[in-house]
N, C-alpha and C positions, 0 to 999 in steps of 0.2 A: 504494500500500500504506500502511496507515495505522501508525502506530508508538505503540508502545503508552508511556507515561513511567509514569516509579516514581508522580508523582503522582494519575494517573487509577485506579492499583491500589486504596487506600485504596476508594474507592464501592463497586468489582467485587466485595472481598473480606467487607466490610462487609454489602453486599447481598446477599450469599451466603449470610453468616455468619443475617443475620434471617430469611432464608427458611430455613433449615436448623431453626432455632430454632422459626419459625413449625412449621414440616410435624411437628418431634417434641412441639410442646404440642398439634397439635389428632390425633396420633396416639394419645397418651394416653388420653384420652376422645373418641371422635371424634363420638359422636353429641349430646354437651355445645355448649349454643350459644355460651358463652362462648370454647369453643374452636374453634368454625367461625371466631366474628369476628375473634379473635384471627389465624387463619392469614389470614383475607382482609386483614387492615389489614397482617402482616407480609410479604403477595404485592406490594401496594399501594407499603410501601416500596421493595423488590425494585424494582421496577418505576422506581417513581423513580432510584433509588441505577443502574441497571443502565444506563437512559438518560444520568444524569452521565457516566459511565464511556465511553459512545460521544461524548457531545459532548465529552470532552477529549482524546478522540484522533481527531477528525473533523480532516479537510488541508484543506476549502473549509469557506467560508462558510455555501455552501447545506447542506454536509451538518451542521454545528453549530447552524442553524436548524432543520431538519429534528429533530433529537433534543432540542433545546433545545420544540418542538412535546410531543413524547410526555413529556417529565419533566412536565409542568402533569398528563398524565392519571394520572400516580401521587399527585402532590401533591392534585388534585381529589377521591379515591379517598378518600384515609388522610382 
């Protein structure tokens, strides 16, 4: 079972917080391309921010490799 620490919350809530942000600017105007890109680059962080968050409560090696893998494809994204 993996445990979660105070300091992996920071990313999760973070990530949260920019996706929530992203989804109400491209709600706005939705059909605005500024706000498509907008919600894609704020998924993008999500995504990164959301894989921290598992690799700092991953218990092995392989699984902090494993998620330390997927944060590159948010960073690659943004």
């Amino acid at each position: 079972m993996e445990i979660i620490s105070i300091y992996s919350l920071v990313p999760l809530i973070s990530g949260l917080f920019v996706l929530v942000l992203g989804f109400f600017v491209w709600l706005k105007k939705p059909k605005e391309l500024l706000h498509i890109l907008f919600f894609f680059y704020a998924s993008a962080i999500f995504i990164w921010l959301f894989c921290t968050f598992k690799m700092f409560n991953a218990i092995t090696d392989e699984k902090q490799i494993f998620w330390d893998r997927f944060i590159y494809i948010g960073i690659v994204v943004s």
